[in-house]
DONUVO-442932 format. One line per 4 residues: number of its first residue (from 0); their letters; for each residue x negated, y, z negated of C-alpha. Coordinates in Angstrom, 1 decimal. Layout:
N
NUM) a) X:Y:Z; ...
//
This chain:
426
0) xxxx) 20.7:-11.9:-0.6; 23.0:-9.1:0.6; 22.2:-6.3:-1.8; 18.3:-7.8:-0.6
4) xxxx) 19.0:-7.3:3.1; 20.7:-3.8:2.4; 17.8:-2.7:0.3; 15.1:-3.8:3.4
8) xxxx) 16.8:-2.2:5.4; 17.1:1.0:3.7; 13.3:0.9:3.2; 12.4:-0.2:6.6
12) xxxx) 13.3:3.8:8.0; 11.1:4.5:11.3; 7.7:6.1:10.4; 7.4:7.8:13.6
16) xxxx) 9.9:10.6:12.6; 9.0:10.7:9.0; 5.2:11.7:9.8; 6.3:14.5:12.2
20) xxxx) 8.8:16.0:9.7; 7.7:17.8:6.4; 7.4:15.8:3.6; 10.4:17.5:1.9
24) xxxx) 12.3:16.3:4.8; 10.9:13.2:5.2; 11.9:12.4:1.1; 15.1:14.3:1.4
28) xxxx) 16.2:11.7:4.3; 14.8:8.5:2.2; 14.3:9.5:-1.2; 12.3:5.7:-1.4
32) xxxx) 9.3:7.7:0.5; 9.0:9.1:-2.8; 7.5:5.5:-4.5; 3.6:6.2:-3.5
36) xxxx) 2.2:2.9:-4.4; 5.4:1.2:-4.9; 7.1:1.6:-1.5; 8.3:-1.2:0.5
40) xxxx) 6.6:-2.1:3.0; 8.3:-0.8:6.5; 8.2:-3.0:9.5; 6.8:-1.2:12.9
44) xxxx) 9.6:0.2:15.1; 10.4:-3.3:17.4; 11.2:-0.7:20.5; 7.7:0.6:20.2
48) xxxx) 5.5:-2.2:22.5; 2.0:-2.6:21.5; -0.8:-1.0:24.7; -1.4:-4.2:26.6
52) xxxx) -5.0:-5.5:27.0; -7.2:-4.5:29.7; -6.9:-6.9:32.5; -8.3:-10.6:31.7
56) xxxx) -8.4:-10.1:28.0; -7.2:-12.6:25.5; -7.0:-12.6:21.6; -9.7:-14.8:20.3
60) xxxx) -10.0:-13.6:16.2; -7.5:-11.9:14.0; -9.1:-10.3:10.7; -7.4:-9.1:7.8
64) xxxx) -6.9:-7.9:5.0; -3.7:-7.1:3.2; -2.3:-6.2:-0.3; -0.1:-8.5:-2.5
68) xxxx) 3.8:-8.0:-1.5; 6.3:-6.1:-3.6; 5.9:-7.1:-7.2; 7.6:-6.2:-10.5
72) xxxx) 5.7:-3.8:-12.6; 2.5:-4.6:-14.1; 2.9:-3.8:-17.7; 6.1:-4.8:-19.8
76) xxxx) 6.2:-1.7:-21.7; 6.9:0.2:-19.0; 10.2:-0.8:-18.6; 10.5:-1.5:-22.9
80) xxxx) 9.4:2.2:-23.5; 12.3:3.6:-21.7; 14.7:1.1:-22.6; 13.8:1.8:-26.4
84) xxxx) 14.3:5.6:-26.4; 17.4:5.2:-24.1; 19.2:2.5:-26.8; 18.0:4.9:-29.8
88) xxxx) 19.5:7.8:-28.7; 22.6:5.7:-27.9; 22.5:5.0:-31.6; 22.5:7.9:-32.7
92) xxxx) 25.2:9.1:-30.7; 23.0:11.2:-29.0; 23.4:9.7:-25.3; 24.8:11.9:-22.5
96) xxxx) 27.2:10.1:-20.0; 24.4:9.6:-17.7; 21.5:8.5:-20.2; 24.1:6.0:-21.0
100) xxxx) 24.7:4.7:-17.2; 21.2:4.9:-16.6; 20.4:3.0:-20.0; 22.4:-0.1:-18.6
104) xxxx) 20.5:0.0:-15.3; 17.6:0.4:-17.2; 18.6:-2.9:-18.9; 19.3:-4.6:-15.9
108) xxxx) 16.3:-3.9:-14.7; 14.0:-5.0:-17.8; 16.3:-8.1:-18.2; 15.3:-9.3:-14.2
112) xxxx) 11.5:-8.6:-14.8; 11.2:-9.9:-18.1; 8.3:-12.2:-18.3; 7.4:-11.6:-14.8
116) xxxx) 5.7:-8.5:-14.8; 3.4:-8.2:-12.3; 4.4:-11.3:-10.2; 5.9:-11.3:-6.5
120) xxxx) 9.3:-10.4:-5.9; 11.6:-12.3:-3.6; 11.2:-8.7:-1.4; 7.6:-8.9:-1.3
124) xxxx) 7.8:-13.1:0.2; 9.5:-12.3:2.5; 7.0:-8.9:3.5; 4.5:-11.4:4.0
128) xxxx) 6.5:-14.0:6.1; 7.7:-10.9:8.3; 4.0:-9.8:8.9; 2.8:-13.5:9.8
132) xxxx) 5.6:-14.5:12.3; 5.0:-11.0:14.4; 1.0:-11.9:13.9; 2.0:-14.9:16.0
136) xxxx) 4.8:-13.5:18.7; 2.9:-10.7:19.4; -0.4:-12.6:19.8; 0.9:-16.1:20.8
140) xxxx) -2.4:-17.3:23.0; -4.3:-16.5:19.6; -2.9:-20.0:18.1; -4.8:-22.2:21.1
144) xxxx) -8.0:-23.4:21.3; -7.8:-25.4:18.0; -7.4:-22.6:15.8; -8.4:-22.0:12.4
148) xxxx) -7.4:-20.0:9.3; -9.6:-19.1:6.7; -7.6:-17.2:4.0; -8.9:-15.7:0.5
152) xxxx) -7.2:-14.0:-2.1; -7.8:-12.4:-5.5; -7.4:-15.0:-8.1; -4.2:-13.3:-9.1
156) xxxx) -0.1:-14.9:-8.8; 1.4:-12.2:-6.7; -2.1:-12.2:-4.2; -2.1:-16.0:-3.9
160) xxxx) 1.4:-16.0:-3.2; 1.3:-13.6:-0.5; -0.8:-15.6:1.1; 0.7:-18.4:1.0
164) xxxx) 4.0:-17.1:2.2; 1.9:-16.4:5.2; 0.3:-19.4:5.2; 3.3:-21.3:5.5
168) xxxx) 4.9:-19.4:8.3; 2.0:-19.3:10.3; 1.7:-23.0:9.8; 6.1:-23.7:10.6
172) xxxx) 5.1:-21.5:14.2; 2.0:-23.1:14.2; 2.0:-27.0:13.4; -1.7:-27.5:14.9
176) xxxx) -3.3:-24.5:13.0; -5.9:-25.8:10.6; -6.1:-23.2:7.3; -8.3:-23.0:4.4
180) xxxx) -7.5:-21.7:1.4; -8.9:-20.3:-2.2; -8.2:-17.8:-4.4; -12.1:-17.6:-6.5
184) xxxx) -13.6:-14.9:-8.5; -16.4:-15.7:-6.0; -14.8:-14.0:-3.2; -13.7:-11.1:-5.6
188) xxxx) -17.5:-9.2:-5.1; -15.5:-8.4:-1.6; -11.7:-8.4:-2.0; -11.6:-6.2:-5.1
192) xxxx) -14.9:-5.1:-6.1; -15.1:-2.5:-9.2; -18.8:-1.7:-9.9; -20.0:0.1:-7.3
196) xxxx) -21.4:3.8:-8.0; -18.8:5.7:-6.0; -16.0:4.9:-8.7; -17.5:7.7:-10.6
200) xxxx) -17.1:9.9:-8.8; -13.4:9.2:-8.8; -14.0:11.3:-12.4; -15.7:13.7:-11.0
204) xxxx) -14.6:17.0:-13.3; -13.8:19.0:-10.2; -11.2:16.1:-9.4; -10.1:15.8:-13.0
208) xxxx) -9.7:19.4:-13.3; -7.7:19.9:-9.7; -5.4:17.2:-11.0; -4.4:18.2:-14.7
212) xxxx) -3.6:22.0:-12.9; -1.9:20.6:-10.3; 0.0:17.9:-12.8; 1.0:20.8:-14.7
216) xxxx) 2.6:23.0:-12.4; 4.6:19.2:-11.1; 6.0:18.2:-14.2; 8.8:20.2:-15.6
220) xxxx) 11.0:17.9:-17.3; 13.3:20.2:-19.3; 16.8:20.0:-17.2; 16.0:16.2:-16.8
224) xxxx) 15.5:15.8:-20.3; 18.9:17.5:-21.2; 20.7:15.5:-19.0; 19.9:12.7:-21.0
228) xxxx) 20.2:13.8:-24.5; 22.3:15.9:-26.5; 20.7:16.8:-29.3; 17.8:19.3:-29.8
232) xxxx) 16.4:17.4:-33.3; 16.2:14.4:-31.6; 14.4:15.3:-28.6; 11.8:17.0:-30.8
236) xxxx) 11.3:14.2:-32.8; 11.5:11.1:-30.6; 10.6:12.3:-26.9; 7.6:13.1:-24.9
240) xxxx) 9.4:15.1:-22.5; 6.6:14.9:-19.7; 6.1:10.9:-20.4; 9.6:10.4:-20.3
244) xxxx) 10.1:11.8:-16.9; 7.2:10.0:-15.9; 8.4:7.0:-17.2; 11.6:7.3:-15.2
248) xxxx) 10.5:7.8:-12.0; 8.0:4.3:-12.6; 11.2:2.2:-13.1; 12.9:4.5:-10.1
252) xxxx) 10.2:3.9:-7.8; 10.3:0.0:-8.7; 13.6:-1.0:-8.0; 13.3:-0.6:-4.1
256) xxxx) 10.4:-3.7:-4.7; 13.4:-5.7:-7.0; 16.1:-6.7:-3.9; 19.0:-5.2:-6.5
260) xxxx) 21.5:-3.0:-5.8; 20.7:-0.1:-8.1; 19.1:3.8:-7.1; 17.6:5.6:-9.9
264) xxxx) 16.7:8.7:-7.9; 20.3:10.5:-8.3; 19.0:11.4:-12.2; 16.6:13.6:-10.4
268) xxxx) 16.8:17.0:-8.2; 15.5:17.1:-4.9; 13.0:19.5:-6.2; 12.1:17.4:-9.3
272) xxxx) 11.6:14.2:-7.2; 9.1:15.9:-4.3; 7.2:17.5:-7.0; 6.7:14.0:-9.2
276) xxxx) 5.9:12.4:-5.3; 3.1:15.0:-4.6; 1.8:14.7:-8.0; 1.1:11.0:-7.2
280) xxxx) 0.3:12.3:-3.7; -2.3:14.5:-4.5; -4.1:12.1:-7.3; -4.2:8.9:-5.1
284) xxxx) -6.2:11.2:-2.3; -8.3:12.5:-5.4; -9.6:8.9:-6.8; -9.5:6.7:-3.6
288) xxxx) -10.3:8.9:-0.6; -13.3:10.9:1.2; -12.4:14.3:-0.3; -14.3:17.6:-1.1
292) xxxx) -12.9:16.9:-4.7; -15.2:13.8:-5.5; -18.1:14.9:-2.8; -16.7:12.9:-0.3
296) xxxx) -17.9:9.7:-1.9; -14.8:7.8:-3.8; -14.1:5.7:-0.6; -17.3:3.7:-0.7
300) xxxx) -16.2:1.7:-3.4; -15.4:-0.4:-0.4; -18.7:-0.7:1.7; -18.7:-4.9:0.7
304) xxxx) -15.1:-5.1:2.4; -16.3:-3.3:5.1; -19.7:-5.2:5.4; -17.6:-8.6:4.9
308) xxxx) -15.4:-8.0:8.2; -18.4:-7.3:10.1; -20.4:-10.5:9.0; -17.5:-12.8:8.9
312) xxxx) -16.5:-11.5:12.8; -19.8:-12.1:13.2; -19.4:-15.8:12.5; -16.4:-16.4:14.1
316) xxxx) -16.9:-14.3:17.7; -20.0:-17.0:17.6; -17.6:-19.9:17.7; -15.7:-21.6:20.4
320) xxxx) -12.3:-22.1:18.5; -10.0:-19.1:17.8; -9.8:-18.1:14.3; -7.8:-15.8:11.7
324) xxxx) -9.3:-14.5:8.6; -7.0:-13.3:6.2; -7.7:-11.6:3.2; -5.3:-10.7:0.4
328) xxxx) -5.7:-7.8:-2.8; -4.9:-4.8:-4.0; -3.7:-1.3:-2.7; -6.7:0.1:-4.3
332) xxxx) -9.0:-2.0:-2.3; -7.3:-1.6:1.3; -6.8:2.8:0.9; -10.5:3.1:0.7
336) xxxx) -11.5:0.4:3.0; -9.0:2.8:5.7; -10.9:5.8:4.3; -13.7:4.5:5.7
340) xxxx) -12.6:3.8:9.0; -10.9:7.5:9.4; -8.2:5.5:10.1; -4.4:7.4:10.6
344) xxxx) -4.7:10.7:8.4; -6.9:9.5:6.2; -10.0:11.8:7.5; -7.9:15.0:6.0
348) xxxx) -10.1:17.3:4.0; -8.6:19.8:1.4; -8.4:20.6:-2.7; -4.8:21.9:-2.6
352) xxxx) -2.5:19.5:-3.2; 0.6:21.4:-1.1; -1.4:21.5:1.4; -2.5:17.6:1.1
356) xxxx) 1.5:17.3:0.9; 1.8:18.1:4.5; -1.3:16.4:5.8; -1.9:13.4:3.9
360) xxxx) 1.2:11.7:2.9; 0.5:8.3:0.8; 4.1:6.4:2.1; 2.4:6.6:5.4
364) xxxx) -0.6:4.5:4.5; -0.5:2.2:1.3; 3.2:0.5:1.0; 3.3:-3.3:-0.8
368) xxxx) 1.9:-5.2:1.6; 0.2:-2.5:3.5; -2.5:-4.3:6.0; -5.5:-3.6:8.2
372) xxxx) -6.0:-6.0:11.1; -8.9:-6.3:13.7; -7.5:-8.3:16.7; -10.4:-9.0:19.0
376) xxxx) -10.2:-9.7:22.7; -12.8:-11.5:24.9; -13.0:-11.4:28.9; -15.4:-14.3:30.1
380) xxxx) -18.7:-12.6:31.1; -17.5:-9.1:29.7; -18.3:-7.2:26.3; -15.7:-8.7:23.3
384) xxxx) -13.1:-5.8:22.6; -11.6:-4.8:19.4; -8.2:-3.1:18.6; -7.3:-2.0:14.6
388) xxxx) -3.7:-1.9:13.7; -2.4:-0.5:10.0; 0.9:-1.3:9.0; 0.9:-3.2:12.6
392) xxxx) 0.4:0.1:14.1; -2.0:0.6:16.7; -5.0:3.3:15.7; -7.6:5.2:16.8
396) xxxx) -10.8:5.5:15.5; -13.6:8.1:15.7; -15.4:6.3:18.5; -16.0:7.1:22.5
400) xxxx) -13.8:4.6:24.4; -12.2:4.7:28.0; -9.7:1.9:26.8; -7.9:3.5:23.5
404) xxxx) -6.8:1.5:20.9; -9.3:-0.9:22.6; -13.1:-0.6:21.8; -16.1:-2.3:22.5
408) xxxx) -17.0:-4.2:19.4; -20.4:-3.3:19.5; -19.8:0.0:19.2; -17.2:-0.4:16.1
412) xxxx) -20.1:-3.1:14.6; -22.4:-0.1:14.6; -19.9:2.7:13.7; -19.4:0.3:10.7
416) xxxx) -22.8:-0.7:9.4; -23.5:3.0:10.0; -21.0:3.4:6.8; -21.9:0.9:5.1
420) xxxx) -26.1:2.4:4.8; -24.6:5.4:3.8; -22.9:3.7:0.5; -25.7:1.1:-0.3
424) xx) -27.7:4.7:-1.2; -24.8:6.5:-2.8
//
């Protein structure tokens, strides 16, 4: 639990500074920034207070959704693929001294994930636990009024454990709160949906082509490659130097999401690593965002999400009792659900990806455990008022409002369903 607490900490380095800073900077000071989809997920600032409520306004219904919690990785040969190259070279004596260090962390780190690959870590519990217990201090009068929790989850191990480690610690702050559960393929048409039109133009060739130039000029894996292995025959014959590298910084970018004390990024430069991070920079923004690249169309993969938090707020500002909806899936679901709100950076529109570097930085938006809430606030004979946090962060959306972060729901209903016509004819 100590290497666990050293590694939280480590990850949980203030945003604030790191979005001001260039992203060289920013990955110099915590080379973890560089994990894209794998980061840890990094608690809000506790010194920053959220903007109170206008006068007379209490929360009445928190909606969310939120990915899984840190995880191992997904498939087992991406640690075995490494691992196999790393003990053959070692056979054939072939090894430097830091392919062999690296081969025995490598080891480690196959040996704690094996037959567990894709489930929740021990990190990504307690990511979950962190978010529900500040749901509750931060909005206490929310868990009155006989409340109620209605949570859904892909039918997936690491999604139904996340929420239940939320669950659970909403229910030991809350012994009153009533919550209903289910993890069906029912619910998946909304939490994780993977039909709709706008994922082709994730393939659009303009994208494709952008992103095999730009991968190119990111990947050069010669002085990594040699400070591995000895021998020129070998390499030829046994090593794709560009998957290798690749291959590399998956398992560096993993151990952060592990709670072990081991850092894979010393085998890279600082130049190496911030070129492999704006590769994966520049290829999420291509495939999941509202970019010139894929005619500003690849976010509306999400419009059901989006269409689900407006009927499902719908139901429950109708009630008398307080309620939470929480929702829990997959990174790929929540970056394009943002997207569509123009939530943070996410409205930033370019086709270089240097450029993107500086303006649209992944580690700001998508960490494990990355969430979108809705807290709504009702004043007895006034309009119901909304505020959107991400990460727990207050935002601001794209909407007239006096009150910023707080807006009239009926104006972010409309803004929304606005967005959601515009898919249904993409």
């Amino acid at each position: 639990m100590k290497h666990l607490a050293i590694l939280l900490t480590l990850a949980f380095l203030p945003l604030s500074s790191q979005g001001r800073s260039s992203a060289r900077k920013a990955l110099s000071e915590n080379p973890r920034l560089a994990a894209s989809n794998m980061l840890c997920y990094q608690e809000p600032d506790s010194s920053v207070a959220y903007t109170a409520a206008p006068e007379g306004y209490l929360p009445v219904y928190l909606s969310m959704y939120a990915r899984h919690g840190s995880r191992h990785l997904t498939i087992r040969s991406q640690y075995s693929d490494m691992q196999d190259i790393l003990h053959k070279a070692y056979q054939n004596v072939c090894l430097t001294t830091l392919g062999k260090r690296t081969m025995v962390m490598v080891d480690s780190l196959e040996n704690l994930a094996h037959g567990r690959t894709g489930e929740l870590t021990d990190v990504g519990a307690l990511q979950h636990q962190g978010i529900a217990r500040r749901i509750y201090e931060h909005f206490p009068t929310l868990f009155t009024n006989n409340v109620l929790a209605d949570a859904r989850s892909t039918p997936i191990q690491r999604t139904i454990l996340s929420m239940l480690n939320q669950c659970m610690t909403l229910k030991a702050y809350c012994p009153q709160l009533v919550i209903r559960s289910n993890a069906s393929q029912t619910d998946v048409a909304y939490l994780d949906y993977q039909d709709h039109k706008a994922f082709t133009y994730r393939k659009s060739p303009q994208g494709q082509k952008a992103f095999k130039e730009y991968s190119a000029r990111m990947i050069k894996p010669e002085r990594f490659i040699k400070s591995f292995f000895s021998d020129e025959e070998f390499i030829k014959k046994n090593v794709n130097k560009k998957e290798f590298m690749l291959g590399m910084f998956t398992l560096a970018n993993v151990v952060q999401n592990e709670g072990i004390d081991l850092d894979f990024y010393d085998i890279f430069t600082e130049e190496e690593l911030f070129n492999l991070w704006k590769r994966e920079n520049f290829k999420w923004y291509i495939d999941y965002t509202l970019n010139p690249l894929t005619d500003f169309k690849a976010a509306y993969t999400q419009i059901h999400l989006l269409h689900n938090f407006v009927t499902t707020a719908d139901t429950c500002l109708a009630s008398s009792r307080n309620h939470l909806t929480l929702r829990f899936g997959h990174e790929v679901d929540a970056l394009p659900f943002m997207c569509l709100l123009r939530l943070s950076d996410t409205d930033y529109s370019g086709t270089d990806g240097d450029d993107i570097a500086e303006n649209w930085r992944n580690y700001l938006l998508y960490p494990m455990a990355c969430n979108i809430q809705f807290v709504f606030f009702r004043k007895t004979g006034s309009p119901d008022l909304v505020k959107i946090l991400l990460n727990e962060r207050e935002q601001k959306l794209p909407i007239p409002s006096d009150m910023a972060p707080y807006y009239k729901w009926a104006d972010v209903r409309a803004y929304m369903l606005d967005i959601w016509e515009k898919g249904r004819k993409l």
